[in-house]
N, C-alpha and C positions, 0 to 999 in steps of 0.2 A: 525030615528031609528039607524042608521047606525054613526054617529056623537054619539049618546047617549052612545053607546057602544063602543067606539073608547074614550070616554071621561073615560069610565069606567075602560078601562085599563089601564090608565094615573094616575088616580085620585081616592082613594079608599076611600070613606065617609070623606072626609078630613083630611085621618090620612097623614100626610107629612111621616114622618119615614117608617111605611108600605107601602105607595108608591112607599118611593126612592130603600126601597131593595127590591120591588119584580121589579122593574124596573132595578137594577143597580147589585143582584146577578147572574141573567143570563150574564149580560156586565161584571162584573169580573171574568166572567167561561170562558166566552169568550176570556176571555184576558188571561186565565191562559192557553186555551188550542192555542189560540197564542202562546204565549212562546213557549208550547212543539215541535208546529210547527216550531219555529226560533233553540231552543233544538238540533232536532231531526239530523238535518243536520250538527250541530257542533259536537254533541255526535259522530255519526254514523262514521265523516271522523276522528275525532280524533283520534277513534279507532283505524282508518290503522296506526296511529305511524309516517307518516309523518310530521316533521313543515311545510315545503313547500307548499305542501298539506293543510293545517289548515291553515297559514297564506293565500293563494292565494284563500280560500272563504272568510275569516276575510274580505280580501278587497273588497271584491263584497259588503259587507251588505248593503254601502251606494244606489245601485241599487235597493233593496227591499223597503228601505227608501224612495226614490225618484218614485217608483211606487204606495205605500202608500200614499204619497204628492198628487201624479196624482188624484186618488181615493178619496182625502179628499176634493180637490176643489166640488163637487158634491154630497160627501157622507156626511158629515158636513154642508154645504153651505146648501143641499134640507135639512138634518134633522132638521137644526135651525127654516128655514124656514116655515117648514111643520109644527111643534111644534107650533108655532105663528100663523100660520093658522086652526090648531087643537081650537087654547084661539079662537079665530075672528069668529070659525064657518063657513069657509071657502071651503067647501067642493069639490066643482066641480074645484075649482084650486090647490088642493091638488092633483088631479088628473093627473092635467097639470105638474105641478112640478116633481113629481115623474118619470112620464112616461122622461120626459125630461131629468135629471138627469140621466136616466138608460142608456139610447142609449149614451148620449155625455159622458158617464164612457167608454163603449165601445171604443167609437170614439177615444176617446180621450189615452184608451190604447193600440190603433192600429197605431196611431200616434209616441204613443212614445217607443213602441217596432220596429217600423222602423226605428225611429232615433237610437236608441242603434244598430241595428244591421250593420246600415251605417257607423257610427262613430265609432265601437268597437276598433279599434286599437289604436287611439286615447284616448279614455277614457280608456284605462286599463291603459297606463304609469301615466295618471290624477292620478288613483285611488292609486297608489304606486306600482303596479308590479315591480320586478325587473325579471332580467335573469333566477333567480330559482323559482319565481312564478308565472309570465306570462302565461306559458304553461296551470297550473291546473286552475287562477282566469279564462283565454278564455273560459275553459270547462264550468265553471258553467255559464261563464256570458251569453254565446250565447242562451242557453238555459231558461235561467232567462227573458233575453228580450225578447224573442219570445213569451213566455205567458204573455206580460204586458197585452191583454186585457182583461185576464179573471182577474188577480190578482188586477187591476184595478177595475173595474167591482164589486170584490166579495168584498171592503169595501162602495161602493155605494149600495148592498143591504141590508147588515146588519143594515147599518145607519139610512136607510129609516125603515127599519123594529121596531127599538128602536123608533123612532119617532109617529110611531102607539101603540105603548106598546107592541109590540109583542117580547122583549127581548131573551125568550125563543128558538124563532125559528131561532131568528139570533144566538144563542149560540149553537143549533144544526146544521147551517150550516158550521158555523166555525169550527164544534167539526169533523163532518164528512169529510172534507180536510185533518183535521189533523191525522186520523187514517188511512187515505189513503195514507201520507206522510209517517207517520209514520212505514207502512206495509209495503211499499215498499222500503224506506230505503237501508236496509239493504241487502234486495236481488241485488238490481241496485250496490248499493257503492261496498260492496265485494262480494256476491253472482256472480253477472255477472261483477265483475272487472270494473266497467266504471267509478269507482271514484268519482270525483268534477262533472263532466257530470251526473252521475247518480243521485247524490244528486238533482240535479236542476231538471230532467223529472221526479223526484217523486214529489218535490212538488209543479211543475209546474200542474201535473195529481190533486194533490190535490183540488187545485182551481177550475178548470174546475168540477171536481162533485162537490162541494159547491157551486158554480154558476150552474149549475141544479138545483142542490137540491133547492137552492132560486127561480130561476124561477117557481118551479111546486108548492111551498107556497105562492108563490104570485099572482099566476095564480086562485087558488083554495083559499085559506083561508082567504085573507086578504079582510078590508071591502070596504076599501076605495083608497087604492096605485094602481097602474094602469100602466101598459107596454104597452099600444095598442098606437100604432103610431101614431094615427090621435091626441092624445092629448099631443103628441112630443111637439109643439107651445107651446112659456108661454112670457108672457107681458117682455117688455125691464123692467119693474119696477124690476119683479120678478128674472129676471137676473141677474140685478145689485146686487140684497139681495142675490141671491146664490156666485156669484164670491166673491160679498162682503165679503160674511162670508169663503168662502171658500178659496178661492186665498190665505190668508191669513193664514190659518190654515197647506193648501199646502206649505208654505214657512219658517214656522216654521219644516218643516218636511224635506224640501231641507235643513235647512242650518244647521238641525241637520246631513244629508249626509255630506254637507262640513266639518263641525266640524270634524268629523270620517275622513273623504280626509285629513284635515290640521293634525289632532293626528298624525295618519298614518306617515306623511311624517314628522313631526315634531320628530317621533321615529324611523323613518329609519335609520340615522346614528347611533342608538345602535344595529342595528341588526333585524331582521326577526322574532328572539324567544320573543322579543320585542313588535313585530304586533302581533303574533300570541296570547302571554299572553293577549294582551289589547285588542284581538277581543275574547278570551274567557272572559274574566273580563267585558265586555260589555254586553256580552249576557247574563253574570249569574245578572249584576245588573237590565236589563231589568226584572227579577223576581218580584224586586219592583216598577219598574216604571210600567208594564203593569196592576198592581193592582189596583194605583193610576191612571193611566187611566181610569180602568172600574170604579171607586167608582167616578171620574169625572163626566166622560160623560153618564155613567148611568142616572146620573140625568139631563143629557141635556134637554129631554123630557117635561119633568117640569118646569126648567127656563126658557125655551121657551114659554109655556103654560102659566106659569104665565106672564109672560112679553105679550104675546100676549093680554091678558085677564085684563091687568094692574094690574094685584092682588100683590100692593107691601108687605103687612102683610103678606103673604104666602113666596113668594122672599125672605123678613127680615129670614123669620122660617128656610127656605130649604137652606138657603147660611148658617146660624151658626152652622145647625146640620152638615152641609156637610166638613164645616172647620173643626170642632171637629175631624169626624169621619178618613177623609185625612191626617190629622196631628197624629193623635192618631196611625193609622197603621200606619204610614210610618216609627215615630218613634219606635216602635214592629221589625215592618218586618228589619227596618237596624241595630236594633242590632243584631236580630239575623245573620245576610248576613254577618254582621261585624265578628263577632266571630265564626261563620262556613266559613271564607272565604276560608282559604287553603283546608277545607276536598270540597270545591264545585269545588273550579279549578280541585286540583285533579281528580275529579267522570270524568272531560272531557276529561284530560290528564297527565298520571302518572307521570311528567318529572321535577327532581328536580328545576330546570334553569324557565321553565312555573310555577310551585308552588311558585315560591320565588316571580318574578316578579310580577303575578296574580294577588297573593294574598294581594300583595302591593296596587295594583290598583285597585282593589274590596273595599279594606276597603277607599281608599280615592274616591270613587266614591259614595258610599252608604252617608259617614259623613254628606252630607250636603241633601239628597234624601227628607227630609218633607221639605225645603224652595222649592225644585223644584216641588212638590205637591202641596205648595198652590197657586204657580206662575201660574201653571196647571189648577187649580180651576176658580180661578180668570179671570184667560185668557179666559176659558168658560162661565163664566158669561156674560163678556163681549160680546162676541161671539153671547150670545143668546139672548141678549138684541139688537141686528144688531149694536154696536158699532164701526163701522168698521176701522176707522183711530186707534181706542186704540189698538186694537186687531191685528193690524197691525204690529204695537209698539212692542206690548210683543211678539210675533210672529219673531223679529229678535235679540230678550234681551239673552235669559240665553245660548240656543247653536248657537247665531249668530252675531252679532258685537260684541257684551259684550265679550263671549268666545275669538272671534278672538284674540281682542286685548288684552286681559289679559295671551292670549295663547304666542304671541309673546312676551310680559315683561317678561310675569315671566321664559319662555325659555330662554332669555337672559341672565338675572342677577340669577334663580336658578339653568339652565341646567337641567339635568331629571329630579329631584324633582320638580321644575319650570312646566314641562308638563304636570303631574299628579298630580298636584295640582290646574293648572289651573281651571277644571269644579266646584270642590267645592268651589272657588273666583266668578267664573259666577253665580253663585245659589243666594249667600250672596246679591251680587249686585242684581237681578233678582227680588228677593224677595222682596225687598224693592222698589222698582220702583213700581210692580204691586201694590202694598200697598197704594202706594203714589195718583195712578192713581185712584186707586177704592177708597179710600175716597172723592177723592175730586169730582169724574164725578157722583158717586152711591149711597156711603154707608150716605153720605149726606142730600140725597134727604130721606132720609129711618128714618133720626132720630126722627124726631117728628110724627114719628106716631104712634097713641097710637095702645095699643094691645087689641086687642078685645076676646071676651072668645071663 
């Protein structure tokens, strides 16, 4: 009974289309009210009028990144998982998975908020601090690290939740973080004067009620996910396919950190107003990348399910409409990003010198935004299909060797224009690689079969 209805929220009469958006528009709400959450704290300190200030969280983001990474090993890794054991009929080790998944997100954000707060002094000059930003990036960092378990933690239940079809609940605990981030803002940052410090215990508070809020829906609603301890244990098999998937997903997520560490320091000899333009031009293009996320992984659920269940006629269906639909807004959402770029930097920070830069680097960040959508796409495919060496691959392609290296050329022989042009050269390349990869391991196997009514 309980599988019947678990299927029923994946799978709606066969309509693919009505499946993937009732599945995948709570995951793009999700991801919008993400944003407001990453927003809120660039909005809030901008306001004070500091660059210092502004650049010295710019440089922490790669931290929220790398805690996200932490989170994806488990929260990706159990979703693909759980999805394929959703096709398989798999029930009592969906149990296991889950439970398992939830404690070592913990574990594993207790781990690595000790390490941050051991190493801090170290990793802030890593990160670019200098003399005038040292001071404010410690404030938010200390604070940042010390809730890695719950912020850890809160992309392993959301994920697990989308993997049940339960989209909706995982978009309301995301939504509830953010309005608690959001509320508190403002009183911590200038209300109570505590600054870069305050930005971080607001939405560090954030997380911690979003992980409630998820534990008492998964405690009470869900039919089949499971936090009881004694189903902690899961097969070395089932390990393997989580790290599998997820290691992998986590490391496209670290070396998008680095990529952000190398910009950074590749922009420091222009100055500070420099970092600070290209950590707001970062966080306004994440408006379209968190979209194409949710229109992604929304549909994880599915090409897990089918791939679990072998249903490749279905697979064929939900990969062309999902191309369409990825491709279609990306290109939408960057023209518009494109040609509101200066009024968007503006809304964060009214400062001639940040406009001019920003806006520079908004529009060459956006240009190339649908090849990095279908790279995105694709990479999940794979993903859910447990391809794991491919996925591996694309996982260090568009912000991780690829970038590096085109980072360093084109800094050499164009100087700034060189570095702000680097990420739309990584895309182009990126793009075609996955292309490459998925005809010949997938879309292959997929052509001769006929279509049935």
């Amino acid at each position: 009974m309980a599988y019947g209805k678990m299927k029923d929220n994946l799978l709606m009469n066969g309509n693919i289309p009505k499946s993937y958006f009732r599945l995948t528009i709570p995951n793009v709400l999700s991801m919008v009210i993400t944003l407001v959450y990453n927003l809120a704290d660039t909005y809030f300190i901008a306001a004070v009028g500091n660059t210092d200030l502004v650049a010295g969280v710019s440089l922490c983001a790669p931290v929220l990144t790398i805690q996200m990474a932490f989170g994806n090993i488990f929260a990706q890794g159990g979703c693909t998982l759980i999805s394929r054991l959703l096709g398989a009929a798999e029930q009592d080790d969906i149990k296991h998975v889950s439970s398992h998944c939830i404690y070592a997100g913990y574990l594993l954000g207790l781990a690595l908020g000790i390490f941050f707060l051991l190493t801090g002094q170290i990793l802030l000059p890593l990160l670019g601090a200098d003399i005038d930003t040292a001071g404010f990036a410690g404030q938010y960092f200390y604070w940042i690290a010390a809730g890695s378990p719950f912020i850890v933690a809160s992309y392993v239940y959301t994920n697990l939740f989308r993997s049940e079809g339960m989209s909706g609940e995982a978009m309301i605990g995301t939504g509830i973080g953010a309005v608690v981030n959001i509320i508190l803002d403002p009183i911590f940052i200038s209300g109570l004067g505590m600054g870069a410090q305050g930005a971080a215990i607001a939405t560090v508070t954030g997380y911690i009620i979003s992980d409630i809020f998820c534990t008492v829906v998964l405690l009470k609603k869900s039919r089949i996910l499971s936090m009881n301890p004694r189903y902690f244990g899961v097969s070395g098999t089932y390990e393997k396919q989580i790290l599998g998937i997820g290691i992998p997903a986590a490391i496209m997520n670290i070396v998008q950190s680095l990529s952000v560490i190398f910009l950074n320091h590749f922009l420091l000899p222009y100055g500070n107003v420099e970092i600070a333009a290209m950590g707001i031009a970062m966080k306004t293009v994440s408006i379209v990348n968190l979209v194409l996320i949710g229109l992604a992984y929304g549909g994880q659920p599915l090409f897990g399910y089918f791939f679990g269940a072998e249903d490749r006629e279905n697979l064929k269906k939900l990969t062309y409409f999902n191309l369409r639909l990825s491709a279609g807004t990306a290109i939408v959402m960057s023209v518009v990003v494109f040609a509101a770029a200066e009024p968007l930097i503006r809304f964060f920070m009214d400062d001639a010198e940040i406009v001019q830069s920003g806006s520079m680097m908004l529009r060459m960040q956006v240009t190339t935004m649908t090849f990095a959508g279908i790279t995105l796409l694709l990479t999940l495919i794979f993903q859910s299909a447990g391809r794991i060496g491919i996925s591996f691959l694309l996982s260090l392609s568009r912000q991780g060797v690829i970038f590096f290296i085109i980072l360093a050329i084109a800094s050499r022989m164009f100087g700034y224009i060189g570095v702000l042009a680097s990420q739309a050269a990584a895309d182009v390349i990126s793009v075609i690689l996955a292309g490459i990869l998925f005809y010949h391991s997938i879309y292959r196997k997929w052509k001769n079969i006929r279509k049935t009514g």
